[in-house]
C-alpha positions in Angstrom: 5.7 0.1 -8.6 7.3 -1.2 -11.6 9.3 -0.4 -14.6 11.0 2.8 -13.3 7.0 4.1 -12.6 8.0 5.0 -9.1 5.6 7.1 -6.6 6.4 9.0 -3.4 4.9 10.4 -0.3 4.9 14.0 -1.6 3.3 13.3 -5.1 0.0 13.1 -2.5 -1.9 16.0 -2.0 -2.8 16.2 1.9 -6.3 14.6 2.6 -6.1 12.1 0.1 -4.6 8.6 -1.2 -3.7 7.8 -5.2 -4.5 4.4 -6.3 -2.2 3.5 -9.5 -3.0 0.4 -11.7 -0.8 -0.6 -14.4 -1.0 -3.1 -16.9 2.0 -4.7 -19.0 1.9 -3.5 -22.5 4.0 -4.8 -25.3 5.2 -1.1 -25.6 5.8 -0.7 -21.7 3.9 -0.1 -19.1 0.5 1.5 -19.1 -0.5 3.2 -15.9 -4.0 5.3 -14.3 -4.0 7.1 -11.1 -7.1 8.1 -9.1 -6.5 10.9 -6.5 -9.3 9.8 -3.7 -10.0 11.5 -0.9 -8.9 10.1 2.8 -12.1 10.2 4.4 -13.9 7.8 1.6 -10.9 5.7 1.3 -11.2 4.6 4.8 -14.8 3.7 4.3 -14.0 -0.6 3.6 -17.0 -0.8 1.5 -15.8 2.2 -0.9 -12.9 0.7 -2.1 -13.8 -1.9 -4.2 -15.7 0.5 -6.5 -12.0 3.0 -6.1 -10.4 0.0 -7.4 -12.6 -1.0 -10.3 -12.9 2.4 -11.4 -9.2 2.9 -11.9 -8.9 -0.3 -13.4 -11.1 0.5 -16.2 -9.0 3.7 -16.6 -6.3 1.7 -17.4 -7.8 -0.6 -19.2 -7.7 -3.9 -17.2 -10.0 -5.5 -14.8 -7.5 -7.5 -13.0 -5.1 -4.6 -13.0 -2.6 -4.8 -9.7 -3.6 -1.2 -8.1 -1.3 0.2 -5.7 -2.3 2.5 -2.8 0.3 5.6 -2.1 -0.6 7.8 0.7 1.4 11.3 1.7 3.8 11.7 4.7 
């Protein structure tokens, strides 16, 4: 990710992925996470709605997300 807002395979808890949107800020950098579980991420038509909803936590419709899964 960027801007030093870095994730890694053990911030996961087992079972489940963390989407993380961020949105440039003149401040810095403004970022959501959304812990969701494995089983629903792997259901295709689930993750639109996992993406929008963490992009309204943060703020941003258009918000990049980024998917981090655990080791």
């Amino acid at each position: 990710m960027t801007h030093g807002h870095n994730h890694r395979p053990a911030d996961v808890a087992p079972g489940t992925v963390i989407l993380c949107a961020t949105r440039e800020l003149p401040g810095g950098l403004q970022w959501a996470h959304l812990p969701v579980d494995r089983f629903l991420w792997a259901a295709e038509e689930l993750r639109d709605g996992f993406r929008a909803r963490v992009r309204r936590t943060v703020g941003d419709p258009s918000a990049p997300v980024e998917v981090v899964e655990g080791a």
